[in-house]
BABAGU-152301 format. One record per atom (N, C-alpha, C, CB): residue number from 1; residue in three letters; atom name; x, y, z. Coordinates in pm, 1 decimal, m for minus. Glycine has a CB too. Example, Ala and Ser with C-alpha at 12.3 -4.5 7.8 and 13.67 -1.06 7.14 Angstrom:
BEGIN
ATOM tigu dovo gupa       px       py       pz
ATOM    1  ALA    N   1319.0   m569.0    780.0
ATOM    1  ALA   CA   1230.0   m450.0    780.0
ATOM    1  ALA    C   1320.0   m330.0    780.0
ATOM    1  ALA   CB   1130.8   m447.3    904.6
ATOM    2  SER    N   1285.0   m225.0    708.0
ATOM    2  SER   CA   1367.0   m106.0    714.0
ATOM    2  SER    C   1290.0      3.0    787.0
ATOM    2  SER   CB   1408.4    m59.8    572.5
***
This chain:
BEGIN
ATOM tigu dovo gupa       px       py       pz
ATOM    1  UNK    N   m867.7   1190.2   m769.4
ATOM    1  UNK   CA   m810.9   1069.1   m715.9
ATOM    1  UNK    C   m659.1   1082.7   m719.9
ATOM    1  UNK   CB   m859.2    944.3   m794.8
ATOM    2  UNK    N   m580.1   1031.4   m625.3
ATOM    2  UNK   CA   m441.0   1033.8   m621.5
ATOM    2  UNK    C   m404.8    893.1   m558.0
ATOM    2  UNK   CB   m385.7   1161.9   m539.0
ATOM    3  UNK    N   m344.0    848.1   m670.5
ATOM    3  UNK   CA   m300.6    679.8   m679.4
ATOM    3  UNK    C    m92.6    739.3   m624.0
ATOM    3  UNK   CB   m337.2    576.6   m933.5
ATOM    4  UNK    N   m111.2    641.7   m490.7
ATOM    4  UNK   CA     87.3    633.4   m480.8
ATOM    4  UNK    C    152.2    514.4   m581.5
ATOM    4  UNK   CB    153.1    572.8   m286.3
ATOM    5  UNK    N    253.7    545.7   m623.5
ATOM    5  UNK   CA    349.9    387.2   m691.6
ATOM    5  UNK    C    486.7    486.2   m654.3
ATOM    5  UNK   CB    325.7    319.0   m932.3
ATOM    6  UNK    N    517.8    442.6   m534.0
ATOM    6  UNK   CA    663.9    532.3   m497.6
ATOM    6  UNK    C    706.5    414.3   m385.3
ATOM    6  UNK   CB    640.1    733.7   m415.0
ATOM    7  UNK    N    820.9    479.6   m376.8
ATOM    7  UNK   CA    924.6    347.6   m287.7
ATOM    7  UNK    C    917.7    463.5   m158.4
ATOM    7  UNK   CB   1146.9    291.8   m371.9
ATOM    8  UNK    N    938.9    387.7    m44.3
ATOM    8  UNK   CA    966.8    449.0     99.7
ATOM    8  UNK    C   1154.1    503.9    112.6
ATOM    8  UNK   CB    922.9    298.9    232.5
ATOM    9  UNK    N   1161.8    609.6     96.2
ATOM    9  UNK   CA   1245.8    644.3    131.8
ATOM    9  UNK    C   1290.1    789.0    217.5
ATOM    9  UNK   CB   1282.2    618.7     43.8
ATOM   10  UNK    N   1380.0    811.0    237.1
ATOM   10  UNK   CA   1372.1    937.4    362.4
ATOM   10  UNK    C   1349.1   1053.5    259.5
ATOM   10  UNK   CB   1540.6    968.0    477.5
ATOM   11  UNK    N   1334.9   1089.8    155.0
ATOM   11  UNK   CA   1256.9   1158.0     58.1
ATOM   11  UNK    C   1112.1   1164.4     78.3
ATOM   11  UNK   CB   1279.3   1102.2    m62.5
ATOM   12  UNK    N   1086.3   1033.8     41.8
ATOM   12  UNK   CA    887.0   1033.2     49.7
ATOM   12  UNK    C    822.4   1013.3    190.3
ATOM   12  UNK   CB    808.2    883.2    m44.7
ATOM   13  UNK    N    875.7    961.0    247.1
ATOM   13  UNK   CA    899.3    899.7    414.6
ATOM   13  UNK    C    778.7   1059.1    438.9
ATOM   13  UNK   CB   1142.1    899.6    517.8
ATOM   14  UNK    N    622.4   1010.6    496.3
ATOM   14  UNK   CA    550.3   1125.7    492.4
ATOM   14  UNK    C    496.2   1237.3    398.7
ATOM   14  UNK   CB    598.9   1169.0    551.5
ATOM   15  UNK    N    532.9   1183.1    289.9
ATOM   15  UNK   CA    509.8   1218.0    139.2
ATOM   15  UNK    C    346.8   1343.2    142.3
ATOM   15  UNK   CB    474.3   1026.6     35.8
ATOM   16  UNK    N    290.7   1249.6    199.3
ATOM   16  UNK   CA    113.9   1269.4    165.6
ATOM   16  UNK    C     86.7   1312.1    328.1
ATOM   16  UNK   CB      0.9   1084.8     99.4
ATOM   17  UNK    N     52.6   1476.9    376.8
ATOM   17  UNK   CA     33.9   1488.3    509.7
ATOM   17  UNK    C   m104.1   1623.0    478.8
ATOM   17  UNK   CB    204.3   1532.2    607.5
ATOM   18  UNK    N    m92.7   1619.2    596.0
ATOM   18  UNK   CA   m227.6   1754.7    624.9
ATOM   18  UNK    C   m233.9   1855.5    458.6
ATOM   18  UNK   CB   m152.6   1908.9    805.4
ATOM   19  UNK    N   m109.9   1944.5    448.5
ATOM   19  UNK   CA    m58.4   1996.0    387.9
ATOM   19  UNK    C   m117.6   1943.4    249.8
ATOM   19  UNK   CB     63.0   1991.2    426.2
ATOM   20  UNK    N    m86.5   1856.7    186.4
ATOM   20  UNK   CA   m114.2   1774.3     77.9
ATOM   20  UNK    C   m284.2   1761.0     44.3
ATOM   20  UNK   CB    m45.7   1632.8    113.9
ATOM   21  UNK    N   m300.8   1664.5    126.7
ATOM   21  UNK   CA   m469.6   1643.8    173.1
ATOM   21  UNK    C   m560.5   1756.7    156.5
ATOM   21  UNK   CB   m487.8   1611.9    330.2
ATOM   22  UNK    N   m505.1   1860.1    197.6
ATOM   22  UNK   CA   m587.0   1953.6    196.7
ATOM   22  UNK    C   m578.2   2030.1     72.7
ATOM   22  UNK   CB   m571.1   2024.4    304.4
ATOM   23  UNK    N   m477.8   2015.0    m45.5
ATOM   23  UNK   CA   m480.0   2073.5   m170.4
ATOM   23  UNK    C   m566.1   1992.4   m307.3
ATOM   23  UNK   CB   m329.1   2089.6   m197.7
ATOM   24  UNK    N   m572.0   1896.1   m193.9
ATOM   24  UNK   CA   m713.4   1772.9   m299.0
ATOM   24  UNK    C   m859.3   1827.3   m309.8
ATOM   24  UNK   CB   m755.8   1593.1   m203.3
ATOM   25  UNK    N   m901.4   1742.5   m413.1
ATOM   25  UNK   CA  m1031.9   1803.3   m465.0
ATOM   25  UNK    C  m1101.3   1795.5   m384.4
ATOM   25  UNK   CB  m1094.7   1759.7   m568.5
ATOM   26  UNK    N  m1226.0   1861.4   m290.1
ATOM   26  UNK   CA  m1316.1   1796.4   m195.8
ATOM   26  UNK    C  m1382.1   1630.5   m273.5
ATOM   26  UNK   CB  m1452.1   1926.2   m162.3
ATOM   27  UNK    N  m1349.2   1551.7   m231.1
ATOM   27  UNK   CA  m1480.6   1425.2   m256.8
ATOM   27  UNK    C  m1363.7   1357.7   m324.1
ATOM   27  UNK   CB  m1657.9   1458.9   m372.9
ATOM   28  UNK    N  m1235.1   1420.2   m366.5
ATOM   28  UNK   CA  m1172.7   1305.3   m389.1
ATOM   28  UNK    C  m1116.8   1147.6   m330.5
ATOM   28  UNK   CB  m1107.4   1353.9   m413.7
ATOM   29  UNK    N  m1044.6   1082.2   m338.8
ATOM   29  UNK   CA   m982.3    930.0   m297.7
ATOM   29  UNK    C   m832.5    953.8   m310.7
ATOM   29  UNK   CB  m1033.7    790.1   m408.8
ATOM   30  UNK    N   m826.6    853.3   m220.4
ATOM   30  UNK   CA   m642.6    855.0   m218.4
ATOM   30  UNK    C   m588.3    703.9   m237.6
ATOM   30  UNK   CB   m569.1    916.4    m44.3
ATOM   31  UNK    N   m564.1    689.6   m274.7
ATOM   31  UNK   CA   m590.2    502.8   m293.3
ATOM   31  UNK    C   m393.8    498.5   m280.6
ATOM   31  UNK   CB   m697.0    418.4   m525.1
ATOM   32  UNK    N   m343.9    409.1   m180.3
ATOM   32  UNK   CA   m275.7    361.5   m188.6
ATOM   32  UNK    C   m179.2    193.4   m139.1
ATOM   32  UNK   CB   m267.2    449.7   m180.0
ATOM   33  UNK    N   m140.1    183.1   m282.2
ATOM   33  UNK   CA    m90.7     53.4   m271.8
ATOM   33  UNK    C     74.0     47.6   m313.4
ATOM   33  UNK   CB   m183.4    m39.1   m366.2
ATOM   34  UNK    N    180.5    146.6   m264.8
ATOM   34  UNK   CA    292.5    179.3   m240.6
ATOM   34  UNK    C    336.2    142.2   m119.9
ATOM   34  UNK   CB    304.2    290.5   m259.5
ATOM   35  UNK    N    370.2    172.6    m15.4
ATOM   35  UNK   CA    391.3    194.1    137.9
ATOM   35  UNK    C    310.2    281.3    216.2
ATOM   35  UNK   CB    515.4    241.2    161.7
ATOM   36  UNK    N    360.0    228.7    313.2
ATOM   36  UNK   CA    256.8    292.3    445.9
ATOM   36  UNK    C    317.1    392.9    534.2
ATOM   36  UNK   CB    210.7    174.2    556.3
ATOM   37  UNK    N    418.8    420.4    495.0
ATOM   37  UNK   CA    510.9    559.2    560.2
ATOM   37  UNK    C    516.4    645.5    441.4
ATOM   37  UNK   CB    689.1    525.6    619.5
ATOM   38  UNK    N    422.1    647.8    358.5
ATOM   38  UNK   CA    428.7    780.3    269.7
ATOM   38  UNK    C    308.8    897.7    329.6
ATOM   38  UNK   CB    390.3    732.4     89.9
ATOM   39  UNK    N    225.8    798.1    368.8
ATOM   39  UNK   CA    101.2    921.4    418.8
ATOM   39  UNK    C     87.4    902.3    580.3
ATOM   39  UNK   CB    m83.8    888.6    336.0
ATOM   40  UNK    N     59.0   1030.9    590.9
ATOM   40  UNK   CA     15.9   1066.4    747.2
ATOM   40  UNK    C    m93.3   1008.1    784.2
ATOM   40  UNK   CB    m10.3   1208.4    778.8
ATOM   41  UNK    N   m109.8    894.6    831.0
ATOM   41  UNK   CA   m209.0    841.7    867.4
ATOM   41  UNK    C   m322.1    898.2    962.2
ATOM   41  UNK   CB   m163.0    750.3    904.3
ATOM   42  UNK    N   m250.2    989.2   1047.2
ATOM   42  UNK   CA   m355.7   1048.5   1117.7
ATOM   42  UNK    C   m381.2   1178.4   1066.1
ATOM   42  UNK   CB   m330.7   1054.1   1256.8
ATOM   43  UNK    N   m333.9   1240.6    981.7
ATOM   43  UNK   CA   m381.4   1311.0    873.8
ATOM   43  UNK    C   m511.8   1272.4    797.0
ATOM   43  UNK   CB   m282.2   1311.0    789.9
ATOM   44  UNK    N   m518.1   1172.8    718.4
ATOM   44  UNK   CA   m584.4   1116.3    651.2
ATOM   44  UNK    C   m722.0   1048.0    702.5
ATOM   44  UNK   CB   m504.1   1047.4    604.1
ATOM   45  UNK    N   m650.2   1015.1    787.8
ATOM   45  UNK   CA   m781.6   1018.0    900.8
ATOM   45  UNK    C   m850.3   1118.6    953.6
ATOM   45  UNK   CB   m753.8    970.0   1012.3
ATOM   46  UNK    N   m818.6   1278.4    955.9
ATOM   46  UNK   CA   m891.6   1368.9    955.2
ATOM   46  UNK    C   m947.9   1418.1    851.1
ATOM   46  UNK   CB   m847.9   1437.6   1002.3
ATOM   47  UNK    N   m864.4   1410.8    742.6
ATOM   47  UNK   CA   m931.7   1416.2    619.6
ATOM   47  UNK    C  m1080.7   1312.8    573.9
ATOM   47  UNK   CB   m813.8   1386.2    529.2
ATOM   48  UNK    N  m1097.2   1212.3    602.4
ATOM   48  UNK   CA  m1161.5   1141.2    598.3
ATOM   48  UNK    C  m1303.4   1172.1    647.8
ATOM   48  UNK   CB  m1101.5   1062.1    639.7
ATOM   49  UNK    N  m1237.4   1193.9    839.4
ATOM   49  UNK   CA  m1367.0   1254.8    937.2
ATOM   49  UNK    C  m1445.8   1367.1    898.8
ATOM   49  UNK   CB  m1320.4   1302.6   1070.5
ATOM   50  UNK    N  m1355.1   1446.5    841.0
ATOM   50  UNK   CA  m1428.8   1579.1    801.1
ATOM   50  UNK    C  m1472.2   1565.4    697.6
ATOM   50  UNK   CB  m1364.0   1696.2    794.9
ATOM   51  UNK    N  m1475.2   1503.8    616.7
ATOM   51  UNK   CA  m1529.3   1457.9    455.6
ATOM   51  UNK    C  m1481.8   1542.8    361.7
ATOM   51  UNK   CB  m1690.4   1460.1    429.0
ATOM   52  UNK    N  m1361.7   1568.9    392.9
ATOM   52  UNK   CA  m1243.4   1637.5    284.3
ATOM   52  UNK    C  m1234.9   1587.2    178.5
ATOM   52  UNK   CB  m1106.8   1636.2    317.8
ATOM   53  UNK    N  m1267.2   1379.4    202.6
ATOM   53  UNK   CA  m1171.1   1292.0    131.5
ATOM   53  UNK    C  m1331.0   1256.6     98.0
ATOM   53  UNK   CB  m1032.3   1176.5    210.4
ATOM   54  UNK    N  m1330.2   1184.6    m15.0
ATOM   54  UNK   CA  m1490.9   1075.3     18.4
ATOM   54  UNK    C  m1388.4    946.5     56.0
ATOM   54  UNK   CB  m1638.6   1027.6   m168.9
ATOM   55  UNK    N  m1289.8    933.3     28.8
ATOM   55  UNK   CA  m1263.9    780.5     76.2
ATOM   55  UNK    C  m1105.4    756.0     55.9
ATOM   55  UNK   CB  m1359.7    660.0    m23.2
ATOM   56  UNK    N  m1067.7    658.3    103.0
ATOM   56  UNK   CA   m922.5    582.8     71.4
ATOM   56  UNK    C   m947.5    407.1     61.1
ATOM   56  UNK   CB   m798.6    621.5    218.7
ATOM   57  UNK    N   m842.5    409.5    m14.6
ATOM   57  UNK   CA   m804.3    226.1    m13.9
ATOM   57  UNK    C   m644.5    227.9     m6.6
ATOM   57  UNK   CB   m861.1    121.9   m188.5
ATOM   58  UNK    N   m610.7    173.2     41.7
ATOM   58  UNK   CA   m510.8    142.0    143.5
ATOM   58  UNK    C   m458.3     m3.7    119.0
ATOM   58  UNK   CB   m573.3    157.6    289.8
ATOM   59  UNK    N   m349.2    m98.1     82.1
ATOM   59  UNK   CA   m326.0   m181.7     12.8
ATOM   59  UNK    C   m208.0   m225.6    206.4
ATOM   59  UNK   CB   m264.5   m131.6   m182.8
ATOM   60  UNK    N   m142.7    m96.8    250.0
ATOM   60  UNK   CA    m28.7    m62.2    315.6
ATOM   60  UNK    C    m60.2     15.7    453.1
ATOM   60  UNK   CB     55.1     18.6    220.5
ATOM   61  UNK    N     13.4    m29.7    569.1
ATOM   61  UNK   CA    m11.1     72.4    650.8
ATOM   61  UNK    C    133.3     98.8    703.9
ATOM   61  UNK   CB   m122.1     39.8    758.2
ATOM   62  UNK    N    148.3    207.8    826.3
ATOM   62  UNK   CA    291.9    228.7    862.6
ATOM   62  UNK    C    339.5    104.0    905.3
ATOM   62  UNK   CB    316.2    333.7    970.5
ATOM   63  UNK    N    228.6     23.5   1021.0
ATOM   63  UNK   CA    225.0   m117.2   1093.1
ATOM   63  UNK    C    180.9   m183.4    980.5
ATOM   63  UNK   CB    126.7   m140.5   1229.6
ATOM   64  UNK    N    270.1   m315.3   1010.2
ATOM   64  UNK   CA    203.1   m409.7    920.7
ATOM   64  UNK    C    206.8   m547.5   1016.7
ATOM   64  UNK   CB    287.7   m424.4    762.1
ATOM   65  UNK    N     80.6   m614.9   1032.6
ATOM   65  UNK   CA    m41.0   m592.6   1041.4
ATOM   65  UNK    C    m81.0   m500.7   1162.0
ATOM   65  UNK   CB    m99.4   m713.1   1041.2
ATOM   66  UNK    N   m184.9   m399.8   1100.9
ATOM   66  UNK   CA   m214.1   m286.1   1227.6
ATOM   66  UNK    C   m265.7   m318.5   1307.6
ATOM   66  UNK   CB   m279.7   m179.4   1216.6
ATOM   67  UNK    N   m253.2   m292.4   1423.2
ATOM   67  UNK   CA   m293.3   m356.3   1600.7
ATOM   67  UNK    C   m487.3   m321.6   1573.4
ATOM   67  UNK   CB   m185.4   m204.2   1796.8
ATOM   68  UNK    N   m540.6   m440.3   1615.8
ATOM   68  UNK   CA   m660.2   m422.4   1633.8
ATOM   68  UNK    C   m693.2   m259.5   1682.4
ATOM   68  UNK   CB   m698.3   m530.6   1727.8
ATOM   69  UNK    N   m639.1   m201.1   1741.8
ATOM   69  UNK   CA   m683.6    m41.8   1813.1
ATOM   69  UNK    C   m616.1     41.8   1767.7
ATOM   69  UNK   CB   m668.4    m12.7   1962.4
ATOM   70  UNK    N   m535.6     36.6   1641.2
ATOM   70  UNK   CA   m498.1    146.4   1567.8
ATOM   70  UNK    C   m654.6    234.0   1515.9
ATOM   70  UNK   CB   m396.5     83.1   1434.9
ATOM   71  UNK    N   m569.1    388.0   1465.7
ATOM   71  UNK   CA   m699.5    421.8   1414.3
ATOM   71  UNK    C   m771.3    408.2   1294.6
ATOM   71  UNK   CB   m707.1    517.7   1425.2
ATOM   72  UNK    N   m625.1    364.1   1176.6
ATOM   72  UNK   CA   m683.3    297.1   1075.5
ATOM   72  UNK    C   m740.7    178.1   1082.1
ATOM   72  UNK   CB   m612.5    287.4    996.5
ATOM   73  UNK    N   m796.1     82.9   1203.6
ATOM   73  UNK   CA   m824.1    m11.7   1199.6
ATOM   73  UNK    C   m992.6     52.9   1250.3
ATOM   73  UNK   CB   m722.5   m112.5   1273.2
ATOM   74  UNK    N   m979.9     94.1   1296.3
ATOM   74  UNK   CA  m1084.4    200.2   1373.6
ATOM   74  UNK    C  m1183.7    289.6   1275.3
ATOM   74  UNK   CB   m989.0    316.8   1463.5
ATOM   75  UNK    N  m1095.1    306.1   1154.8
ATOM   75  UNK   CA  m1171.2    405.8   1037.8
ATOM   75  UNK    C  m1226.0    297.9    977.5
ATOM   75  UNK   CB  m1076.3    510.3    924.2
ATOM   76  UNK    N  m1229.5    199.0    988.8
ATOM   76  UNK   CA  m1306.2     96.0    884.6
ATOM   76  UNK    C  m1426.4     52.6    895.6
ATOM   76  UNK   CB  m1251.9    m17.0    872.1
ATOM   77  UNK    N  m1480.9     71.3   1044.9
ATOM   77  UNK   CA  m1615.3    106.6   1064.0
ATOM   77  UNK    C  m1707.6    203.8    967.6
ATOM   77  UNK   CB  m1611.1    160.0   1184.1
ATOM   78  UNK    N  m1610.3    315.0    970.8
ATOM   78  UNK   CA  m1654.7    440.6    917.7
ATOM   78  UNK    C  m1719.5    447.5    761.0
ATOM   78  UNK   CB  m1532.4    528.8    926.7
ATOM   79  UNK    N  m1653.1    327.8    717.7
ATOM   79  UNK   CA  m1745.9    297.8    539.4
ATOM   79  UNK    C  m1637.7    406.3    488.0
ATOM   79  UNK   CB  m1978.9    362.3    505.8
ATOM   80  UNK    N  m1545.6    470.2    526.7
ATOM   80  UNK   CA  m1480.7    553.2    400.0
ATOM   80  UNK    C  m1337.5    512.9    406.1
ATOM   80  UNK   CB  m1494.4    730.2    409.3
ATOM   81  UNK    N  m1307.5    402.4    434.6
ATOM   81  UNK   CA  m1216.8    361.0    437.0
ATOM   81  UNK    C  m1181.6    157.2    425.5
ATOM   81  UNK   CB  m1189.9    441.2    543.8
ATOM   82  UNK    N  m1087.5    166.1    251.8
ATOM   82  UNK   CA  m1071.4      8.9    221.2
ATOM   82  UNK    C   m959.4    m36.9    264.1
ATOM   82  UNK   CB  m1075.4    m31.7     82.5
ATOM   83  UNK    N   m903.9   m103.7    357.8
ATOM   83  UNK   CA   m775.7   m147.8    405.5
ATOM   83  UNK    C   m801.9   m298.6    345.5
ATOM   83  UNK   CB   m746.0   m129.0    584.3
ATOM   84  UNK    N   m678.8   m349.9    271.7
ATOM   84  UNK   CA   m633.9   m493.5    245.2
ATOM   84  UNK    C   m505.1   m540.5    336.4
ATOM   84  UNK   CB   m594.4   m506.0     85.4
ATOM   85  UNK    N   m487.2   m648.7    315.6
ATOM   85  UNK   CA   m333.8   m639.8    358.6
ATOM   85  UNK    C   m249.3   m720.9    281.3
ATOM   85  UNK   CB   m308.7   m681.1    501.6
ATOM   86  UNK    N   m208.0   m608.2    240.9
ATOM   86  UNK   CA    m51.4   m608.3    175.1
ATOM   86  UNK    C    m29.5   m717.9     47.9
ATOM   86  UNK   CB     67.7   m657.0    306.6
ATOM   87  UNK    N   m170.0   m719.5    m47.1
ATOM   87  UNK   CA   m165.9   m842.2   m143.4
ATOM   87  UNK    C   m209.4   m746.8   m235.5
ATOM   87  UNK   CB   m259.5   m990.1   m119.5
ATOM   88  UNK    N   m239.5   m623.5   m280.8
ATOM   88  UNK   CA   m298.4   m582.1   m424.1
ATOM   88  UNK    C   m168.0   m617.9   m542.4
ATOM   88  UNK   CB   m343.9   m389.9   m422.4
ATOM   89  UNK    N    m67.2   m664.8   m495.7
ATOM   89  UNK   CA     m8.6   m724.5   m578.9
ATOM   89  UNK    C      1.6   m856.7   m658.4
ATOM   89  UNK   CB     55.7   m709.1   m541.6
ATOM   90  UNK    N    m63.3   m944.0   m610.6
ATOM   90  UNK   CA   m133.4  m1091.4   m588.9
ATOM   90  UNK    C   m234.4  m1106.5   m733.7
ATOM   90  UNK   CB   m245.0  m1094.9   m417.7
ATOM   91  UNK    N   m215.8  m1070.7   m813.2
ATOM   91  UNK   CA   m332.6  m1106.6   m885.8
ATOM   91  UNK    C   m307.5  m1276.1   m993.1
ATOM   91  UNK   CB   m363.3   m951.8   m989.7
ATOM   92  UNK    N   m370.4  m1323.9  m1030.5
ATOM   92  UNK   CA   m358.2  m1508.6  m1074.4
ATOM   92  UNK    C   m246.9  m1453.6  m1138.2
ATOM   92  UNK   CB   m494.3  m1619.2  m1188.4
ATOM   93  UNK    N   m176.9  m1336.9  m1246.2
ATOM   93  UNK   CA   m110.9  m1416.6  m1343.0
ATOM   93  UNK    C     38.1  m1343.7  m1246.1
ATOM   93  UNK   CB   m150.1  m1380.0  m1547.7
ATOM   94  UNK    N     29.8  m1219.3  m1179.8
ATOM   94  UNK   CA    162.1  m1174.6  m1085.8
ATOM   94  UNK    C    155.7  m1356.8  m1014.1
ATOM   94  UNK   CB    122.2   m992.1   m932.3
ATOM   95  UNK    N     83.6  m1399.3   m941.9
ATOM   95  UNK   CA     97.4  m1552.0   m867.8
ATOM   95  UNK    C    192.2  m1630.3   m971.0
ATOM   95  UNK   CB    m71.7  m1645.7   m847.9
ATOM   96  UNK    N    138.1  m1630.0  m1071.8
ATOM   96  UNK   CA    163.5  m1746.6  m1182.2
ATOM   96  UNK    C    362.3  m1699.0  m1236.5
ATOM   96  UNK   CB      2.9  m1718.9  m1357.6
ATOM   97  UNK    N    326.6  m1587.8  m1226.4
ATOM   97  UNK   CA    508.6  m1535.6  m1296.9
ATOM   97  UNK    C    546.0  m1624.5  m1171.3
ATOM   97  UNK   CB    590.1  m1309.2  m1299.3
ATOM   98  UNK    N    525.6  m1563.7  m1047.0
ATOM   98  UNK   CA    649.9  m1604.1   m948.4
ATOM   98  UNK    C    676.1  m1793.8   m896.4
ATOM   98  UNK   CB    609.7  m1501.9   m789.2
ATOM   99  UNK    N    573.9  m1848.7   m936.4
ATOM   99  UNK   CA    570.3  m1951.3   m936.0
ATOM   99  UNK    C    663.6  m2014.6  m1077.8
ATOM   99  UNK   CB    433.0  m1972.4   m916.3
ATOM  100  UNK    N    626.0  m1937.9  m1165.8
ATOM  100  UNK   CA    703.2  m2001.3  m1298.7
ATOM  100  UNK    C    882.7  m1933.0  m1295.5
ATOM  100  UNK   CB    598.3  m1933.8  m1473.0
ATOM  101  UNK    N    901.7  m1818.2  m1213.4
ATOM  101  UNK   CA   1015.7  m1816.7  m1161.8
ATOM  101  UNK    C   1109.0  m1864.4  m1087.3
ATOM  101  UNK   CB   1014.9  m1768.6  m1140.1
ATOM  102  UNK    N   1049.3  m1945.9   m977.5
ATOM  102  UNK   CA   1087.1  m2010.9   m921.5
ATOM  102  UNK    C   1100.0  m2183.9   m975.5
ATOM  102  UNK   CB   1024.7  m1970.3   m827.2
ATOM  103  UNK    N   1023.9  m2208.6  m1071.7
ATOM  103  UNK   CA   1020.0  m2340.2  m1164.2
ATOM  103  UNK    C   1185.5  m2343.8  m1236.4
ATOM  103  UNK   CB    874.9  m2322.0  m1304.7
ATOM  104  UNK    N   1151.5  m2219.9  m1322.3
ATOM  104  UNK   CA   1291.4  m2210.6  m1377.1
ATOM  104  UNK    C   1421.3  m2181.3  m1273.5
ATOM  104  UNK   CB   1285.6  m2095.0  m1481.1
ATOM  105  UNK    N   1400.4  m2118.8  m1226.9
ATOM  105  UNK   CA   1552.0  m2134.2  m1080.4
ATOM  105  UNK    C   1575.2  m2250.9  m1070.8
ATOM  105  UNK   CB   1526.9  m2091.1   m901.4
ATOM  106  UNK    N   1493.0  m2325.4  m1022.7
ATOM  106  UNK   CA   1523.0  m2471.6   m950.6
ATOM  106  UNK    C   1533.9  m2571.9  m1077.8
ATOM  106  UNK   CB   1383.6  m2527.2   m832.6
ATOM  107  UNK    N   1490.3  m2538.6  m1209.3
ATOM  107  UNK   CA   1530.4  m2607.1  m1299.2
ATOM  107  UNK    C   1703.4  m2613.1  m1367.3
ATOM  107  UNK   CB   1435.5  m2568.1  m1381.1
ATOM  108  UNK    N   1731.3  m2469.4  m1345.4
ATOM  108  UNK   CA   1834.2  m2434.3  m1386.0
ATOM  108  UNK    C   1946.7  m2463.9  m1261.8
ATOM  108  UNK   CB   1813.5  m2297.3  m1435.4
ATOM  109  UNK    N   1917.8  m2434.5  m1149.4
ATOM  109  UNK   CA   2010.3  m2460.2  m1049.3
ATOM  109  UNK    C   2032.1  m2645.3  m1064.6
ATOM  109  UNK   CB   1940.7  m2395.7   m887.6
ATOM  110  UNK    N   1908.2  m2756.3  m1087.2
ATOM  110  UNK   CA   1941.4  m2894.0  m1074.3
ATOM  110  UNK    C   2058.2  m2874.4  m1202.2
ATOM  110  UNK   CB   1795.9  m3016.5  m1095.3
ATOM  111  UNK    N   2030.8  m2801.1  m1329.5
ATOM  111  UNK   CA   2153.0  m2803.7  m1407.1
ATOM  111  UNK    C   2269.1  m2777.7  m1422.1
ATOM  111  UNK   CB   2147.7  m2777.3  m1463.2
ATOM  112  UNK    N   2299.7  m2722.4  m1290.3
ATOM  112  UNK   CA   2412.4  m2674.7  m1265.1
ATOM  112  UNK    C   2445.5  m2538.2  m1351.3
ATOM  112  UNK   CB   2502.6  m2782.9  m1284.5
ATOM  113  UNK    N   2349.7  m2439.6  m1378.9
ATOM  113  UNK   CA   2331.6  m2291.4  m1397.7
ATOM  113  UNK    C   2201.5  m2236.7  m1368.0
ATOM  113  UNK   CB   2360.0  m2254.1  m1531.1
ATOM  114  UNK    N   2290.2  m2189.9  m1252.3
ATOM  114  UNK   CA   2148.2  m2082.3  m1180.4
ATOM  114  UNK    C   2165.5  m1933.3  m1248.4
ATOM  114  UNK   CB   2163.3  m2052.7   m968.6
ATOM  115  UNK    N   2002.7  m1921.4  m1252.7
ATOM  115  UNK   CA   1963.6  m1798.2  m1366.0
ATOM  115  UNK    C   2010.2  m1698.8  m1289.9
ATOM  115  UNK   CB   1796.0  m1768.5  m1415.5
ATOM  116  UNK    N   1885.4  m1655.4  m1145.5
ATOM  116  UNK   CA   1903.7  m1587.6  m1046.9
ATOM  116  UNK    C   1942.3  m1607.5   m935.0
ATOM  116  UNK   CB   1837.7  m1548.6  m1034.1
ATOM  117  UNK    N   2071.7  m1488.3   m872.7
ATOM  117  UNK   CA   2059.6  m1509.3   m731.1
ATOM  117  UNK    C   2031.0  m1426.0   m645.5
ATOM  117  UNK   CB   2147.4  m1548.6   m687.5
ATOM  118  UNK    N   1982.4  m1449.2   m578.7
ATOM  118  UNK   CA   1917.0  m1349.6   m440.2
ATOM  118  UNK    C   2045.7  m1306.8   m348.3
ATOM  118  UNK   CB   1791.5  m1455.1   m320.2
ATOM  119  UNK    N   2095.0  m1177.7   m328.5
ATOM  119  UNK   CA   2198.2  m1142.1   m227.8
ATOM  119  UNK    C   2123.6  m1098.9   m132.6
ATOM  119  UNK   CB   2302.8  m1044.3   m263.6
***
């Protein structure tokens, strides 16, 4: 299994391609919930077809949200492929921080000291 937690940058930008894919275990997963310009999507999608991969989950795509006739929208028929969109970050208590972050901002800003500011 190969889990991404990397930022998009012109470094990783294609990170995960043919090349890569193909140095994975047969039957492994690629699960990612980083960005969607790290892997070659149509890479991965051959990896997939040929049963290189047994599967991916996918949190991210290059498009966000992918056009009904993309091919990752297209591989999801296929059962070896989990696309979400763009929430594996979302879980009750990540919800609950940002809500209680925003409590305290607006508590602190009516006091005339704001904690955080957003540039």
């Amino acid at each position: 299994m190969l889990s991404l937690h990397c930022p998009l940058t012109d470094e990783t930008r294609g990170l995960i391609g043919a090349r890569e894919l193909g140095l994975m275990k047969d039957g492994a997963w690629l699960i990612n919930t980083a960005r969607g310009g790290l892997v070659d999507e149509s890479a991965l999608l051959d990896a997939l077809n040929s049963g290189r991969l047994a599967g991916a989950a996918c949190d991210v795509a290059s498009q966000e949200p992918p056009a009904a006739d993309s091919p990752l929208m297209q591989a999801l028929h296929g059962g070896k492929l989990l696309l979400t969109p763009h929430v594996a970050w979302a879980s009750e208590e990540a919800m609950q921080t940002l809500a209680d972050q925003l409590i305290d901002n607006l508590e602190a800003f009516m006091a005339g000291q704001p904690v955080r500011r957003v540039v």
